[in-house]
C-alpha positions in Angstrom: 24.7 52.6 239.5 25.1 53.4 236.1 27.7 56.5 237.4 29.5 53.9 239.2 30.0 51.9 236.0 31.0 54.9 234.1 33.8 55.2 235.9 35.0 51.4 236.3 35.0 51.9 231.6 36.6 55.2 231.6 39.2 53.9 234.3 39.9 50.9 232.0 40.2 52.7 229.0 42.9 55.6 230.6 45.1 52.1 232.0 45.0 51.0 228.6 46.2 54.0 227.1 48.6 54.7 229.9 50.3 51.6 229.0 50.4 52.5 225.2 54.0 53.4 223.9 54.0 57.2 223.2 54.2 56.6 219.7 53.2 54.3 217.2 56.0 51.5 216.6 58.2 50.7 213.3 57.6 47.1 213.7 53.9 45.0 212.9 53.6 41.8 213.7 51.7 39.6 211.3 47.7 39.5 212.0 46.7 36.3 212.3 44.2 36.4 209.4 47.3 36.8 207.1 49.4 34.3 209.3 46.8 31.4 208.1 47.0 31.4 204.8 50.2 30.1 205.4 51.9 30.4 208.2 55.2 28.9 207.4 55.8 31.7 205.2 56.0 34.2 208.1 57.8 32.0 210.7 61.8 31.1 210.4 62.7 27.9 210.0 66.4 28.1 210.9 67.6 30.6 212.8 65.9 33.4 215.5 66.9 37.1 214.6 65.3 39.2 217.5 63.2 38.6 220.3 59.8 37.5 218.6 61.1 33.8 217.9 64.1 34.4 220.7 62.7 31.4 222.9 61.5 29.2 220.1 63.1 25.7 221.0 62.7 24.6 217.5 65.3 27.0 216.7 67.6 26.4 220.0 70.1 24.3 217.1 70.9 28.3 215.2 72.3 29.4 218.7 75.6 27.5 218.5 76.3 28.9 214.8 75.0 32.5 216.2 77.5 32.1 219.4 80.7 31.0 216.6 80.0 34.1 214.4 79.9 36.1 218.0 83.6 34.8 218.9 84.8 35.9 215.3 83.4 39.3 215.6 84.8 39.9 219.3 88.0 38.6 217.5 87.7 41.2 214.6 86.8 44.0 216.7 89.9 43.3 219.3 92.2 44.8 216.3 90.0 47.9 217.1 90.4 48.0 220.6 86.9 47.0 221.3 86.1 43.7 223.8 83.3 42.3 225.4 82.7 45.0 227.7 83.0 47.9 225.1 80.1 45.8 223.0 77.9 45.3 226.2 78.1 49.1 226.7 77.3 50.2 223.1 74.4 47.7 223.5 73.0 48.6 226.7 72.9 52.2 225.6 70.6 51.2 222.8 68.4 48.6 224.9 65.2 51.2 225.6 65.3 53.0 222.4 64.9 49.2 220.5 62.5 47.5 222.7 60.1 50.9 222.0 60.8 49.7 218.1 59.0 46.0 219.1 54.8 46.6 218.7 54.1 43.8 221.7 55.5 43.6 225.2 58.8 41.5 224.8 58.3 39.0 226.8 62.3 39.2 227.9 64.1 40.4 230.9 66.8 43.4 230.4 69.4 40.9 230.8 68.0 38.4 228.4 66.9 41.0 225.8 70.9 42.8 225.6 72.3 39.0 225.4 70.0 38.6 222.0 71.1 42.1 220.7 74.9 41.3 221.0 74.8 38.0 219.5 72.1 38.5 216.9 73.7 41.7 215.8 77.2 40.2 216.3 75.7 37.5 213.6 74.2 39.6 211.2 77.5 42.3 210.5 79.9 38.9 210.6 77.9 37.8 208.1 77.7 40.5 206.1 81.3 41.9 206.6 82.3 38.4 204.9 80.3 38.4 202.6 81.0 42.1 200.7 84.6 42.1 201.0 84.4 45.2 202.0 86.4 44.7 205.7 89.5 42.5 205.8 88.5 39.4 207.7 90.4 35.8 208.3 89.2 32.7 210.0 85.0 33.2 209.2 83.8 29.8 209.1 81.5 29.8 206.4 81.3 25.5 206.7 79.0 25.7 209.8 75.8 27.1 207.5 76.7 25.8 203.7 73.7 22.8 204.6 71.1 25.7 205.6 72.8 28.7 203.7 69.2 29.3 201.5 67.0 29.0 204.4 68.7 31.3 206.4 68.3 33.7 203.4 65.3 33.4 203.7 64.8 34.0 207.9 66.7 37.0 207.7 63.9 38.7 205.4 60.9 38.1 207.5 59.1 40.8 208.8 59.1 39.5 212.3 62.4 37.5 212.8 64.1 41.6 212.3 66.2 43.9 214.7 66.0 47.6 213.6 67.8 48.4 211.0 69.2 51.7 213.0 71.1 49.3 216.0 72.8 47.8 213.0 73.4 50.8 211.5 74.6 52.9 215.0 76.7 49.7 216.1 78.5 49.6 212.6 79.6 52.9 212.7 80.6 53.5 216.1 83.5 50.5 215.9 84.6 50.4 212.0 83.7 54.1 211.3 87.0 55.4 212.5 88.9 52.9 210.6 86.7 51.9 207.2 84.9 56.0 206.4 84.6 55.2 203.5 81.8 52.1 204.3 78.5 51.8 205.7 76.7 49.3 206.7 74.4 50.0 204.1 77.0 49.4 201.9 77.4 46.0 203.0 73.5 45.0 203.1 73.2 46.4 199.2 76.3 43.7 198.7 74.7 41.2 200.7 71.4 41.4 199.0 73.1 41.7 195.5 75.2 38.5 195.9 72.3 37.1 197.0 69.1 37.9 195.4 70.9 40.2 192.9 70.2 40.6 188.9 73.7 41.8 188.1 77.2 41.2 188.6 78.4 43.4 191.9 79.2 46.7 190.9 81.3 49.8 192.9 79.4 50.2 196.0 78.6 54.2 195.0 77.2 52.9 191.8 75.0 50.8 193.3 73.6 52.9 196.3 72.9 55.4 194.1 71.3 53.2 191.3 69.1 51.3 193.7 67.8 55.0 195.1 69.3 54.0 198.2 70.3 57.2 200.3 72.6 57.0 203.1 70.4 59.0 205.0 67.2 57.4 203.8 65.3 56.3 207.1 65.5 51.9 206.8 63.2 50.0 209.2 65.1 46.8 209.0 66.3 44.5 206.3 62.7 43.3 205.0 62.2 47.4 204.1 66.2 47.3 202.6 65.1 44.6 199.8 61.6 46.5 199.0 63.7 49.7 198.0 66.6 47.5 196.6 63.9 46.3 194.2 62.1 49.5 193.2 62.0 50.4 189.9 64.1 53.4 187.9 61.3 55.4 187.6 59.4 55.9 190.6 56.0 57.7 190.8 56.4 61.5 191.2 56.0 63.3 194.7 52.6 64.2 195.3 51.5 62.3 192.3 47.7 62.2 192.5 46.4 58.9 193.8 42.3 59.5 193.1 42.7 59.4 189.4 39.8 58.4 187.5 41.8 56.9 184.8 40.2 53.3 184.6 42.8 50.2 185.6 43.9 47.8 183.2 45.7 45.0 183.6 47.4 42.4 181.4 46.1 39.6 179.9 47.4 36.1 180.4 51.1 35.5 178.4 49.1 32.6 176.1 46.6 35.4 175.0 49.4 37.9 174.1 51.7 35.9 172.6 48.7 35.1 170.6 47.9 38.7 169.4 51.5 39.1 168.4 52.9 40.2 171.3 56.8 39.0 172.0 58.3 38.5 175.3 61.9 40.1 175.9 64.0 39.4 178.8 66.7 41.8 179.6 69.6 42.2 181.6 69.9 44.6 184.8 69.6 45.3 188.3 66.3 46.7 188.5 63.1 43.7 189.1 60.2 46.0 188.7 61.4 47.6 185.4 59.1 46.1 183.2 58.8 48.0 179.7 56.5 47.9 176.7 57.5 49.3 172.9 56.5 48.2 169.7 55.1 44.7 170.5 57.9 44.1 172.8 57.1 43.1 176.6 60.2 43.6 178.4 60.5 41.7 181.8 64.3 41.2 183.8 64.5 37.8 184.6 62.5 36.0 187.8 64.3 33.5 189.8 62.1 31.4 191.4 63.1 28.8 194.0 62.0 27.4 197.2 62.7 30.4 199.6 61.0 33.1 196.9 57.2 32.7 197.8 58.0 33.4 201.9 60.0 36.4 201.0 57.8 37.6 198.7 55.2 37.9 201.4 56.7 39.2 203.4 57.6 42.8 201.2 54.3 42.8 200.4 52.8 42.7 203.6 55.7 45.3 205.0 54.5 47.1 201.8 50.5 46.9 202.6 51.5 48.0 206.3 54.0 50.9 205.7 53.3 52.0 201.8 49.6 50.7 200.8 49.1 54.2 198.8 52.5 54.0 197.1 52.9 50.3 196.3 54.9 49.3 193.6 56.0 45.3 194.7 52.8 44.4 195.2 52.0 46.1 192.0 54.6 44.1 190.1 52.9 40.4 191.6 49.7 41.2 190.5 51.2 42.3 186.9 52.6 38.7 187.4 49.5 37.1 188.7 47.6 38.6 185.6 50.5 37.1 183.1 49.7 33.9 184.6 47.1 31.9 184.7 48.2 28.1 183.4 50.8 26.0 183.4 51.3 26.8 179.7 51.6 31.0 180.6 54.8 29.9 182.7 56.0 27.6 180.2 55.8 31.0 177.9 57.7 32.8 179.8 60.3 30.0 180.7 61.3 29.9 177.0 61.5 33.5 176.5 64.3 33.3 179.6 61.8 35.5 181.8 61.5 33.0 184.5 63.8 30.4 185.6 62.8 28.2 188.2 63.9 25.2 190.6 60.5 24.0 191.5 59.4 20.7 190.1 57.2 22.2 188.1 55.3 24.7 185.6 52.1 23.9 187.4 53.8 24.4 190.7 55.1 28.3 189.6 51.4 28.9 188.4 50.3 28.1 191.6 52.7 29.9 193.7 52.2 33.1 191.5 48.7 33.0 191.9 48.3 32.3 195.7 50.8 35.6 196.9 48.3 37.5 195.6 45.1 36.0 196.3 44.3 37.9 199.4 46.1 41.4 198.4 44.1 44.4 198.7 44.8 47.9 196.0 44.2 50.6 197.8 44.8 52.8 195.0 43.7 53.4 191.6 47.1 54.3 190.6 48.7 50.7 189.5 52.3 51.0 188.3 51.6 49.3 185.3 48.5 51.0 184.4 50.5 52.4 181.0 51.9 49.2 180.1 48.8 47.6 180.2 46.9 50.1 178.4 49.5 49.9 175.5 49.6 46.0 175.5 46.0 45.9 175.6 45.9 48.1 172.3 48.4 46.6 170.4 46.4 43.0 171.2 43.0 44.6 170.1 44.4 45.2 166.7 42.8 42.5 164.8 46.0 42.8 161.9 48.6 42.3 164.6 46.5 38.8 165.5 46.9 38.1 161.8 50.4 38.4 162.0 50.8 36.6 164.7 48.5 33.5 163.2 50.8 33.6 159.7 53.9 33.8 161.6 53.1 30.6 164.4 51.3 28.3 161.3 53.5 29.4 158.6 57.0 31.1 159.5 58.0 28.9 162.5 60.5 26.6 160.5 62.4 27.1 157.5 61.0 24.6 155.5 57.6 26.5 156.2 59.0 29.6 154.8 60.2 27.7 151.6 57.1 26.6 151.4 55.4 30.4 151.5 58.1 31.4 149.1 57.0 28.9 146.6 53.3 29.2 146.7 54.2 33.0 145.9 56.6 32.6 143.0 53.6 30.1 141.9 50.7 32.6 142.3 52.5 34.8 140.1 53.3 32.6 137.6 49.6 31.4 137.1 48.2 35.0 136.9 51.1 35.8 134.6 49.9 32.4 132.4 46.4 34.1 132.5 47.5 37.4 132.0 49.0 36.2 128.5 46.5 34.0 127.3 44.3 37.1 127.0 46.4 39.0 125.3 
């Protein structure tokens, strides 16, 4: 009996791994434990990309916009010689190689699943092609998605509304190569995502590519994985950088406690997110936009980050830096007049508690936090009781002119009297 039984589990378990894709997938759909604490973050709102949300009828409304953008790309790709039946081809060459990219069955016939890659990807390069200026193109209408512009935004960087990043890669190249070798269709996400989310005014796309450590051979999962490297700092860690260092973490404390032990916030200028700096009693910080759209794509890097790069993090690093900073309403406020964070939420109290609850259920795998260095220094420069000092006599008694006056004059005064006294004993 118990032989019998043997045989029934070992049967199971062979189906089971029969029916396993011969090798691990690109693409991780969101466990539910993550899903719940808030689930809107993870789902789109506006428009299906893919075949994960590809039957959603909440979304049905996104197909007539997706379906316009399609007839403007079969129009821009007739002056190539391409049609209907040149883009089904290029498609249904691709069909097995993407769905092996998807984790879970699709749940999608053949015929339904190359429909959704030729529109969706037809979407995404219309959109992006209009949006560079990198490829001539007349007659995009732009109208149809001004009322939902930011939420869409926001759809295309979740983790599971994606199509590989290699279809719209390989389908780029094989119709404009010929005619535009000189642009990729990395090219065009960098522009997308700087006119977008960007820090700087656009710059030459070689610049840029280069700048952002974007390689034109680097290996992108989809757009989600584009942003995470379009937001890495100048200085990344070094290759084979030892992860199990005993060095102990520290991290910041709150922006009210700093700027209380004398510590001045700078905001500066450039392209690079994570670059936060410390020198001198300087913290350097780029600027944070913070809207309504920020907190879902936030989560969304971070948990493509915990899935694909939890030893080498650097975003998730850069929230909890945040998360430290702030703790009240009064640590945003802080940064808001120092220009660090601008934000188009009602209010202060609302940022504190977006900032906080990213990172409230984030994991660190690894002792080797980004900002260990920054930390360390800030935390020494605060433990100086003399910088404190100077920070007291500088918020009670050099804050206005008048107060400086003041200062002047009880000087000049003090040295008068112990020059009165110095005279009477001579």
């Amino acid at each position: 009996m118990a032989t019998d039984q043997f045989k029934v589990v070992v049967a199971s378990i062979r189906r089971k791994i029969d029916l396993m894709p011969s090798s691990p997938s690109s693409f991780i759909k969101v466990p539910e434990y993550i899903r719940l604490v808030k689930k809107e973050c993870y789902e789109p709102l506006v428009v299906s990309i893919g075949p994960i949300y590809y039957k959603n009828t909440s979304l049905e409304h996104s197909q007539e916009i997706k379906l316009r953008d399609f007839i403007f790309f079969l129009n821009l790709i007739s002056q190539f010689n391409y049609g209907l039946q040149e883009w089904y081809n290029i498609i249904k060459g691709m069909e097995e190689k993407t769905r092996a990219y998807y984790q879970n069955k699709i749940d999608l016939s053949s015929n339904e699943f190359i429909e959704m890659l030729m529109i969706d990807a037809a979407f995404i390069i219309s959109l992006f092609i209009f949006i560079s200026d990198e490829i001539p193109c007349e007659n995009y209408d732009i109208r149809n998605k001004l009322g939902f512009f930011a939420k869409m935004n926001r759809d295309l960087f979740l983790v599971e509304n994606q199509l590989p990043f290699f279809v719209l890669n390989d389908l780029f190249s094989t119709i404009f190569g010929a005619f535009y070798p000189l642009v990729s269709f990395m090219d065009l996400t960098y522009n997308y995502i700087n006119s977008e989310f960007g820090l700087s005014s656009k710059k030459s796309v070689s610049t840029t590519l280069r700048g952002n450590k974007i390689d034109k051979e680097m290996n992108v999962e989809h757009l989600v994985d584009f942003l995470r490297i379009y937001y890495l700092p100048s200085k990344l860690r070094e290759v084979g950088q030892n992860y199990n260092t005993t060095e102990h973490i520290k991290y910041p404390m709150t922006a009210k406690e700093l700027k209380a032990a004398g510590v001045t916030f700078v905001a500066i200028d450039g392209d690079k997110q994570l670059d936060i700096t410390y020198s001198k009693g300087k913290l350097k910080i780029p600027k944070l936009f913070i809207q309504d759209i920020t907190e879902a794509i936030f989560r969304n890097i971070i948990f493509f980050e915990q899935s694909h790069y939890h030893l080498d993090s650097y975003f998730i690093d850069y929230m909890i830096f945040f998360d430290d900073l702030i703790d009240s309403p009064e640590d945003v406020q802080i940064l808001v007049k120092s220009n660090i964070i601008e934000h188009w939420l009602g209010t202060d109290e609302q940022v504190a508690t977006v900032i906080n609850s990213i990172v409230k259920h984030i994991s660190i795998y690894s002792r080797n936090f980004y900002y260990n260095e920054v930390c360390h220094k800030l935390i020494a420069f605060a433990s100086k009781k003399r910088n404190k000092w100077k920070a007291i006599l500088r918020r009670n008694y050099f804050n206005h002119p008048w107060s400086i006056t003041s200062v002047i004059y009880l000087v000049i005064l003090l040295i008068l009297t112990v020059l009165q006294v110095y005279t009477g004993f001579m």
